[in-house]
TITIMAR-145519 format. One record per residue (C-alpha): chain; x, y, z. Coordinates in steps of 0.001 Angstrom, whole numbers, plus 500000, padded with zeros to 6 digits. Example, Ala and Ser with C-alpha at 12.3 -4.5 7.8 and 13.67 -1.06 7.14 Angstrom:
! residues 2
{node "A"; {512300; 495500; 507800}}
{node "A"; {513670; 498940; 507140}}
***
This chain:
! residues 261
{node "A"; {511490; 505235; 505360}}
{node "A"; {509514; 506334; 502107}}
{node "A"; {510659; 510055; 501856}}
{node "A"; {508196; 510845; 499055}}
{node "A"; {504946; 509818; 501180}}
{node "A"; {506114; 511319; 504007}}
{node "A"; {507471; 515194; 502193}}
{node "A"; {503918; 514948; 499809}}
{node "A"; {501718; 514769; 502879}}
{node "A"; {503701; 517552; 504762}}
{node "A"; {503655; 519701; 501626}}
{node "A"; {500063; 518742; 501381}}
{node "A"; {499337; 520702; 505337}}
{node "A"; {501479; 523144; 504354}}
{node "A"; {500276; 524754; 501104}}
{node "A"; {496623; 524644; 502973}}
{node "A"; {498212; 526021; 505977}}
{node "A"; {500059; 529326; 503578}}
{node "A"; {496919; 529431; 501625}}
{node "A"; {494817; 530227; 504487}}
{node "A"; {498049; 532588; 506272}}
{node "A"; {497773; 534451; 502494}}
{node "A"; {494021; 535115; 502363}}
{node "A"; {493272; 535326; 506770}}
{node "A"; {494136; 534261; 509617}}
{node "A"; {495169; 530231; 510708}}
{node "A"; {493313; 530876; 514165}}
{node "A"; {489713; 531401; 512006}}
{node "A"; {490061; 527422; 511376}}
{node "A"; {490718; 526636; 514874}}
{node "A"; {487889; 525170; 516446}}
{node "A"; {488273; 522850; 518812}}
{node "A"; {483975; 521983; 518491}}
{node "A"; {484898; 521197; 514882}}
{node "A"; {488042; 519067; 515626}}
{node "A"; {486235; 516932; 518114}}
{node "A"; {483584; 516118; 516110}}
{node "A"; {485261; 515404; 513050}}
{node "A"; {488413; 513358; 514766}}
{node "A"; {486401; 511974; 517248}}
{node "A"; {483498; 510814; 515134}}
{node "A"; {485618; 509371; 512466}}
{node "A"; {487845; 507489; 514667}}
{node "A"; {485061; 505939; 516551}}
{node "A"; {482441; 504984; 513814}}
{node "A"; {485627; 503482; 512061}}
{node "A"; {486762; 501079; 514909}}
{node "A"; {482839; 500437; 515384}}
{node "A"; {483033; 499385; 511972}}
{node "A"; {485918; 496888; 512070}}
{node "A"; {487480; 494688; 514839}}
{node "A"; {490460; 495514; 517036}}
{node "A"; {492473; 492525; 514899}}
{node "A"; {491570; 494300; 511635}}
{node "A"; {492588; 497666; 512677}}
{node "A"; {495879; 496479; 513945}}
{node "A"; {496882; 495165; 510710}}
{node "A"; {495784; 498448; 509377}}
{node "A"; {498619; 499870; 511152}}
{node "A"; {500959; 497207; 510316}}
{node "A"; {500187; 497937; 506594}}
{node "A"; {500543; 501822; 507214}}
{node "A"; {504084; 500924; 508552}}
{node "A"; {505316; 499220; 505129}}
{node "A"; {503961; 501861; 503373}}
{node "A"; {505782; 504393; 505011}}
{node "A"; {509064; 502208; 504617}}
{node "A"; {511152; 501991; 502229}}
{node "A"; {510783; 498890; 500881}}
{node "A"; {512786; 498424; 497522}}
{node "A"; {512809; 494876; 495585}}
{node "A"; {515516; 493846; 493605}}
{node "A"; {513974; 492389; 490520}}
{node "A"; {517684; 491726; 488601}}
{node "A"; {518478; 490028; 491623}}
{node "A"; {515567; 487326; 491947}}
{node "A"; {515979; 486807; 488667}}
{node "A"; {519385; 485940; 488882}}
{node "A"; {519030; 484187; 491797}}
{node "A"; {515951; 481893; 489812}}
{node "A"; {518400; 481257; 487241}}
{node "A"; {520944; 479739; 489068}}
{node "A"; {518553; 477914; 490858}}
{node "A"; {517462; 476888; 487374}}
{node "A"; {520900; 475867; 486394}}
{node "A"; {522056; 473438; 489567}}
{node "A"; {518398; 472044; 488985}}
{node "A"; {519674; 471359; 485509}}
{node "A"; {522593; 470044; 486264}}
{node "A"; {522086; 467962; 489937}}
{node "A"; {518633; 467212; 489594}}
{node "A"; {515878; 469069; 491498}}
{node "A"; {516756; 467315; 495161}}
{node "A"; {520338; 468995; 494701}}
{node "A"; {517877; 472123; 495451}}
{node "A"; {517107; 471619; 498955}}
{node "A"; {520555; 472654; 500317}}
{node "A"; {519929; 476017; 498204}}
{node "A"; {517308; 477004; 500610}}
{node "A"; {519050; 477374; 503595}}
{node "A"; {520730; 480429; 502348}}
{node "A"; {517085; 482236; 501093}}
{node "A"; {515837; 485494; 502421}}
{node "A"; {512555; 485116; 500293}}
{node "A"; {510396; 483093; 501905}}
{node "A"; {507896; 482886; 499206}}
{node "A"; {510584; 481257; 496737}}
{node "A"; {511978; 479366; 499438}}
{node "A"; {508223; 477651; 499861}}
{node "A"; {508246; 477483; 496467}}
{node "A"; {511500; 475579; 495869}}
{node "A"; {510737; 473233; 498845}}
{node "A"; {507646; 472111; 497275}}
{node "A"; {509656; 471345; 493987}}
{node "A"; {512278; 469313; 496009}}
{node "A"; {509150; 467383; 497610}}
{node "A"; {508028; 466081; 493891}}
{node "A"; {504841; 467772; 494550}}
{node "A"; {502654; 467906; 491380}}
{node "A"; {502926; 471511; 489500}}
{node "A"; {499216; 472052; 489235}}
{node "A"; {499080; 471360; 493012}}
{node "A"; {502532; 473875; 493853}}
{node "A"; {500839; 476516; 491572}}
{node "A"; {497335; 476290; 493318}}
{node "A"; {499180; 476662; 496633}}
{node "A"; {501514; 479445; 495789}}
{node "A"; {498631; 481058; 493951}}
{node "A"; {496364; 480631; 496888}}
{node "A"; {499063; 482479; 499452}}
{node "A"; {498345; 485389; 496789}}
{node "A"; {495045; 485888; 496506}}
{node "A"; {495051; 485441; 500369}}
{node "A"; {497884; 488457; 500263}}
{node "A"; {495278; 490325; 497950}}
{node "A"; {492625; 489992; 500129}}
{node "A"; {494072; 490821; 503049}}
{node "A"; {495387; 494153; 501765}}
{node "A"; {492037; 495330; 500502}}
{node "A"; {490853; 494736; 503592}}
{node "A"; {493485; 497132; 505068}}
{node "A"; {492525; 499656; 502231}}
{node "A"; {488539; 499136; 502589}}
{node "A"; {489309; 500804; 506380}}
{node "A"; {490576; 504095; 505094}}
{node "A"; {488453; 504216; 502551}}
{node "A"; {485542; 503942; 504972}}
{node "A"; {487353; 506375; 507258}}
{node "A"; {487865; 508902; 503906}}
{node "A"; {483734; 508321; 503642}}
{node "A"; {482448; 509005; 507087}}
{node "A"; {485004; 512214; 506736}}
{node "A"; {482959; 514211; 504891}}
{node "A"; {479448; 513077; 506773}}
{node "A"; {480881; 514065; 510138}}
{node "A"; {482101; 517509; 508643}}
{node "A"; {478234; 517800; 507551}}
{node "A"; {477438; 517107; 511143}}
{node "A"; {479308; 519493; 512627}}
{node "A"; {478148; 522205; 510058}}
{node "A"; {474767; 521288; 510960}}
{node "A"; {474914; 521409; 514679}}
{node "A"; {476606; 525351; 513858}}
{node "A"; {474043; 526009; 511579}}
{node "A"; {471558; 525188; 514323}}
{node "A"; {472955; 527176; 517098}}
{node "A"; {473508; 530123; 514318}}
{node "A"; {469779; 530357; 514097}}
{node "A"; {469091; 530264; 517203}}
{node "A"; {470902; 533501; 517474}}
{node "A"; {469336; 535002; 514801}}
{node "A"; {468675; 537978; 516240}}
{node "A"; {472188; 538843; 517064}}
{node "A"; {473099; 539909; 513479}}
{node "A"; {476127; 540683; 514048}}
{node "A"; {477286; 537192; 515249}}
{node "A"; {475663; 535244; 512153}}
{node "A"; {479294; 535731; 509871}}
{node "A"; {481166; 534430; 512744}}
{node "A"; {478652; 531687; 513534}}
{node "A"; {478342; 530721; 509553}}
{node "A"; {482547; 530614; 509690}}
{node "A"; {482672; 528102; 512340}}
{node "A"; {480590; 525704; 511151}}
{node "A"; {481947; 525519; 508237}}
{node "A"; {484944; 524870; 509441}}
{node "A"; {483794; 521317; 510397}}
{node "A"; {483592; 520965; 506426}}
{node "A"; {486514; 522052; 505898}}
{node "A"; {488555; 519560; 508467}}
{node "A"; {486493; 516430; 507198}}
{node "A"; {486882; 517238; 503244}}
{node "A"; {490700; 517861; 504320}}
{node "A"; {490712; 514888; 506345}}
{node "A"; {489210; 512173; 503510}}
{node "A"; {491678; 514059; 500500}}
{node "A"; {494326; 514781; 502027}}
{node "A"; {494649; 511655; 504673}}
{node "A"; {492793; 508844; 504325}}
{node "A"; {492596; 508403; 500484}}
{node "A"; {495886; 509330; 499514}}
{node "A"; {497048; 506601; 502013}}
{node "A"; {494738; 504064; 500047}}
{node "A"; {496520; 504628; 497095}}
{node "A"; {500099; 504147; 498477}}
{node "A"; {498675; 500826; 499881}}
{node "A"; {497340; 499513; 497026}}
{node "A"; {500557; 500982; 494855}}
{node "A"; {502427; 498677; 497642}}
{node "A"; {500703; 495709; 497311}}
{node "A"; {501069; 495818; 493342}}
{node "A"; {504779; 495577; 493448}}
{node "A"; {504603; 492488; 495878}}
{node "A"; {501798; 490820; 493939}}
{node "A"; {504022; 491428; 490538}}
{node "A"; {507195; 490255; 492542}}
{node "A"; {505546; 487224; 493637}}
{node "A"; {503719; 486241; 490466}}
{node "A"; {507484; 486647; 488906}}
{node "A"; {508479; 483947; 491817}}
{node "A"; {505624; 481924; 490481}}
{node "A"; {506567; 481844; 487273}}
{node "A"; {509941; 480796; 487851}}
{node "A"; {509505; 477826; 490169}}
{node "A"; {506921; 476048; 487639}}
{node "A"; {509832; 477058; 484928}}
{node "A"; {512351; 475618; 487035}}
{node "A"; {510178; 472050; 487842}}
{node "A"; {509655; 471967; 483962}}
{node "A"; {513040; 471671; 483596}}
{node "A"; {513173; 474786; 481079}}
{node "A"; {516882; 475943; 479791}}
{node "A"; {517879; 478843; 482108}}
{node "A"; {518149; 480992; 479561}}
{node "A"; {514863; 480826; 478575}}
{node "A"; {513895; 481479; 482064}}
{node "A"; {515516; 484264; 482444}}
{node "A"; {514022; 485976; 479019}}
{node "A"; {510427; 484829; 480244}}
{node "A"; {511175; 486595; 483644}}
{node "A"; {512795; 489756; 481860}}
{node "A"; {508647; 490301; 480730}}
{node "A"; {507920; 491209; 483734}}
{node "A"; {510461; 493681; 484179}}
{node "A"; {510270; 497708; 482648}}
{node "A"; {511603; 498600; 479717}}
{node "A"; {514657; 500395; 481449}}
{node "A"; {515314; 497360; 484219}}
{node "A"; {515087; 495086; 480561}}
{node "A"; {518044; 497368; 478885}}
{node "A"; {520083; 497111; 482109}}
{node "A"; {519863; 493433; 482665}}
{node "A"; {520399; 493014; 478720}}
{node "A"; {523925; 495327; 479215}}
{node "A"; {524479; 493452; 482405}}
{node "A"; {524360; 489970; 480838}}
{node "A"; {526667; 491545; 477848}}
{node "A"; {529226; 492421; 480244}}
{node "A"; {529569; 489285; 482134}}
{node "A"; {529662; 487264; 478131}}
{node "A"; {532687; 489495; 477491}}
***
């Protein structure tokens, strides 16, 4: 489970929630008027706005990016080079009994297609074409909240409206227009709240997600068309190191000392 995600938006509801304890009181943003028609109208014109199929995945996504999904970048590479290396030595058929023993599917496609003799530009375009797929498919998970973060704000207006109508209605109770005024904007309140605290946030941890697989994959890519051009390991595993940060560089560079010693 990602701890960060989870703490920041809990920290998030709670500095809002002392704020307001500091300056009034928490039940003066209770309404449940408000929260009906801000919940309520932004879950609804959201699923009107997608299919069932599409919003399921949406949850699917929301699960990985509450999870703590950490990927070992020494350890592809390493495995890539030794992959490299029996190629080198065996041939690239000697590969196919490698595969039985992979937990990354995406390199395990990969390599199969290599054993097959298929033509590079053609395993490229295929592997390439699983990506972009991946690509799309996420931004279609983070179009949803982002639609959700934009009908937020429209359905807070909405509620502020419909108090702002009933306030004037009662405009000759002066002494009920500061209440009235308070309550509708609380509906303001919950869907500004709602799209920058909820919705968008969330969008960014998706796409933040989906940039270490795409960079994790595109590292696979580059490996398996390295490893069917029959390129000297070593030389692999320096290409592969470029995709890596400066610190994961310095520690596979100390790692590789230690093993030469």
């Amino acid at each position: 489970m990602n701890v960060s995600t989870i703490a920041s938006l809990v920290i998030g509801f709670a500095c809002i929630i002392i704020s307001i304890a500091t300056r009034g009181h928490l039940k003066d943003y209770f309404d449940p008027a408000s929260i009906f028609i801000v919940f309520g109208g932004v879950i609804c014109a959201t699923v009107a706005s997608y299919s069932m199929p599409r919003i399921k995945s949406l949850f699917k996504a929301l699960k990985v990016a509450f999870s703590e999904n950490k990927i070992d970048y020494d350890r592809d590479i390493d495995t890539i080079v030794d992959i490299a290396n029996v190629a080198r030595r065996n041939g690239l058929l000697a590969l196919e009994e490698l595969t039985d023993n992979m937990d990354e599917p995406f390199l395990k496609k990969g390599i199969l297609l290599v054993v097959d003799g298929s033509n590079p530009e053609l395993i490229r375009s295929i592997l390439e074409t699983e990506l972009s797929v991946t690509k799309e498919r996420h931004a279609k998970n983070r179009a949803i909240l982002e639609t959700a973060a934009t009908y937020s704000p429209a359905f807070g207006m909405i509620g502020t409206l419909i108090g702002l109508i009933n306030m004037l209605r009662n405009l000759d109770d002066l002494d009920s227009l500061g209440p009235n005024m308070a309550v509708a904007l609380v509906t303001t309140f919950y869907g500004t709240m709602l799209a920058n605290l909820v919705f968008n946030p969330l969008s960014k941890r998706l796409r933040t997600v989906g940039e270490v697989e795409y960079l994790h994959k595109e590292l696979i890519i580059e490996g398996i068309m390295a490893i069917q051009n029959g390129e000297n390991p070593r030389i692999i595993r320096e290409k592969l190191n470029a995709y890596l940060s400066n610190a994961q560089q310095q520690n596979n560079s100390a790692r590789e000392y230690s093993k030469s010693v």
